[in-house]
C-alpha positions in Angstrom: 96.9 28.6 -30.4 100.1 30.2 -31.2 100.9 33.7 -32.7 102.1 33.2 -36.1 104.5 36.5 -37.0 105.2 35.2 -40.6 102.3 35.5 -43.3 99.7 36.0 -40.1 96.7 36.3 -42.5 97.4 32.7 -43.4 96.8 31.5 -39.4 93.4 29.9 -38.6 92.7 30.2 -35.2 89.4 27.9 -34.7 90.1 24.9 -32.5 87.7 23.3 -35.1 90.6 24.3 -38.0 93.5 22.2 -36.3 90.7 19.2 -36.5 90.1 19.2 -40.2 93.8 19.1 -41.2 95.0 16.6 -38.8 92.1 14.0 -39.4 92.7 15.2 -43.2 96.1 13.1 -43.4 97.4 9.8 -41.8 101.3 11.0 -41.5 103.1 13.4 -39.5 106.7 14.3 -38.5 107.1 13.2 -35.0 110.4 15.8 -33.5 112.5 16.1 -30.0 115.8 17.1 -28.4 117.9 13.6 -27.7 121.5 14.2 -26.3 121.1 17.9 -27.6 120.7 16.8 -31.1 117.2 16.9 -33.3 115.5 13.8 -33.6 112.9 13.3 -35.8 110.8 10.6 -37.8 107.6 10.0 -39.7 105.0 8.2 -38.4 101.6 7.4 -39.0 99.0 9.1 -36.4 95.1 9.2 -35.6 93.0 12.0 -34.0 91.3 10.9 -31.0 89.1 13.8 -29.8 91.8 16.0 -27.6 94.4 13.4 -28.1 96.8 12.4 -31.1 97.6 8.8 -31.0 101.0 6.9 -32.5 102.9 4.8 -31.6 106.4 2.7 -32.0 108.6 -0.1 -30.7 109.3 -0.4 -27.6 113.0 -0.5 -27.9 113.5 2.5 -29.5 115.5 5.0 -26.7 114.2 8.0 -28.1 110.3 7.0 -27.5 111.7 6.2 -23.9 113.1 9.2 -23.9 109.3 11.3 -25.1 107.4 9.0 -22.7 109.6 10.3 -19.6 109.0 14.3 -20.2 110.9 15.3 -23.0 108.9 18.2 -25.0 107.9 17.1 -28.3 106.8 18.6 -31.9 104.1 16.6 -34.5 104.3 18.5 -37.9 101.1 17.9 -40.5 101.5 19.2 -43.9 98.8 18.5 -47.1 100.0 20.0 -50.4 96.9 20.6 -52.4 98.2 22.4 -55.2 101.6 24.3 -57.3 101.2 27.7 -57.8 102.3 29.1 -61.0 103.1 32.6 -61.1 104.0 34.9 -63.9 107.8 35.1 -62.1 109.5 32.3 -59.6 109.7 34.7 -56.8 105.5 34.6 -56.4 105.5 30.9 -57.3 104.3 28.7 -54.0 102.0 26.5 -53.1 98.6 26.3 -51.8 98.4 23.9 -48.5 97.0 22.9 -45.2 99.4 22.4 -42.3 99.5 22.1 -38.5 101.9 22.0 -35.6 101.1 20.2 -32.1 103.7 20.6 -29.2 103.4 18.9 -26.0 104.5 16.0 -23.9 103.6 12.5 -24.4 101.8 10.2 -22.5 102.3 6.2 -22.5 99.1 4.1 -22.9 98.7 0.4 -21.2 96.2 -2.2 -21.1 92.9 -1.7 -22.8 93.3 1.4 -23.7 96.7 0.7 -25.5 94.8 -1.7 -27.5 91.7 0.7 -28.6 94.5 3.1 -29.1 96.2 1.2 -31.7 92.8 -0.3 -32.9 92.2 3.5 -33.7 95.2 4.1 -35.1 94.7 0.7 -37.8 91.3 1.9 -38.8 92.3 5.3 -39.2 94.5 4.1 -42.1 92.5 1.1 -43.2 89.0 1.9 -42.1 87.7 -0.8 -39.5 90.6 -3.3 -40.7 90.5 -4.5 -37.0 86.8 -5.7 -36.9 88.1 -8.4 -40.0 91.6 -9.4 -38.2 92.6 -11.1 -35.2 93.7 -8.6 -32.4 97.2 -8.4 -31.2 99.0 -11.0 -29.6 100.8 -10.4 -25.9 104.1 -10.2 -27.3 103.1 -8.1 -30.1 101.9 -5.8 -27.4 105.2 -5.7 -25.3 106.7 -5.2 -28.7 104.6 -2.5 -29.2 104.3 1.7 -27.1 101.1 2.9 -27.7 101.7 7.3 -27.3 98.9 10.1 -26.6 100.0 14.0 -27.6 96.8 16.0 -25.7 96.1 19.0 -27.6 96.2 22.2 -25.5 95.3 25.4 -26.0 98.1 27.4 -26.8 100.1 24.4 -28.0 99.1 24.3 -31.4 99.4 26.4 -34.9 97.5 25.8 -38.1 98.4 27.9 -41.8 96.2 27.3 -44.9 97.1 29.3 -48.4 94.3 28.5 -50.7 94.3 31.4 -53.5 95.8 31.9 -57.2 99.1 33.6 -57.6 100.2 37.4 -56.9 99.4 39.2 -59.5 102.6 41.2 -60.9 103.4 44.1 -62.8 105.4 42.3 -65.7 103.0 40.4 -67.4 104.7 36.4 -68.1 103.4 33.2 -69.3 100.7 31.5 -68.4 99.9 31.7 -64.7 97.4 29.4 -62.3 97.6 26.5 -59.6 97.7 23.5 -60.6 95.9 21.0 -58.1 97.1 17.9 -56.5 95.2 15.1 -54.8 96.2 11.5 -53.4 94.2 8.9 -55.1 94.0 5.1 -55.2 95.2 2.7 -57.3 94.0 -0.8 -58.3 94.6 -3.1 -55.5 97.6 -5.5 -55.9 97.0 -8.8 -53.8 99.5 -10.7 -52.1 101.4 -12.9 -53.7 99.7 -15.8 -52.3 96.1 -14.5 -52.7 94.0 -15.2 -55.8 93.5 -12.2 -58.4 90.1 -12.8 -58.0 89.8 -13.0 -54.3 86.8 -10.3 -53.2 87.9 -7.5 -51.4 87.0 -7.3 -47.8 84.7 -4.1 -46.8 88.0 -2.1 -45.1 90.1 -2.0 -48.3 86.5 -0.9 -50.3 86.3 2.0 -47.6 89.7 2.7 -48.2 89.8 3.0 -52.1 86.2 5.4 -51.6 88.2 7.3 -49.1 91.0 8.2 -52.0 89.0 7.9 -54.9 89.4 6.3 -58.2 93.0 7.1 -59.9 91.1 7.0 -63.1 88.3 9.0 -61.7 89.0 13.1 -63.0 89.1 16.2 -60.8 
């Protein structure tokens, strides 16, 4: 991994670390350099053992652009909670994130497909085993990316703690924790309100939890 100079006591330095935050979230900043400018975009993104998979369309330059060399950056950040200190200066946040840096690598036949099968069931858990696969032309349409993960390529900060304690005692002072949770599934316009749910959208509600359950 990479030294961390700022707040170093926040670093975790376990290859094992960089695994629990990445495959704790589903989106990431994607960043390069195109025409000496910044480029950057969310995207969704799976952990596949060494690799991180995403992908885009085809006819976007800047992929192009990834696939032929250029050095790129995937951010990860998870906000878990506001931290509410007796003053604004000590206020923050507790959180999870993660940086990878690399090059990219463009995936083809079969293992394009698993790649982006991977990448659907990472977000909707085994969603491909109830759909049709993808057509050819959905597959031209579609660049299916691996970022390896090297040592030495990647960073990972956690703060997970209550506020700094200060000398001038203020109001009340704590974290206040956050979560991501589901809500009630809305169907499609042209699917019944009563229509069962299929077994991927069940995993995917368990995998949130309940917006009514409480912390």
């Amino acid at each position: 991994m990479e030294t961390l100079t700022r707040y170093p006591d926040r670093a975790r330095t376990d290859r094992e670390d960089l695994d629990r935050v990445l495959d704790a979230a589903t989106t990431c900043t994607f960043a390069t350099v195109l025409d000496g400018q910044p480029w950057l975009v969310p995207m969704f993104y799976a952990r596949d053992g060494d690799r991180i998979l995403l992908h885009g369309s085809t006819g976007a330059g800047a992929l192009r652009h990834v696939t032929a060399g250029a050095p790129v950056a995937v951010s990860v950040m998870l906000l878990d909670g506001i931290v509410v200190a007796e003053d604004l200066y000590h206020s923050s946040a507790n959180y999870r994130s993660a940086v990878v840096r690399g090059t990219i690598e463009q995936l083809s036949g079969n293992e394009a497909i698993d790649a982006l099968n991977r990448l659907s069931d990472t977000l909707i858990p085994d969603r491909s085993t109830e759909v049709p696969g993808p057509s050819p032309k959905q597959l031209a349409a579609t660049s299916a990316l691996a970022l390896t993960i090297r040592p030495g390529g990647w960073t990972v900060k956690e703060r997970n703690a209550p506020p700094t304690r200060t000398d001038a005692p203020g109001p009340w002072a704590g974290v206040v924790p956050l979560r991501t949770v589901a809500e009630r599934p809305v169907p499609a316009p042209w699917i019944s309100d009563d229509a069962p749910l299929p077994a991927s959208v069940l995993r995917l509600i368990a995998g949130y939890g309940s917006a009514s359950r409480t912390q």
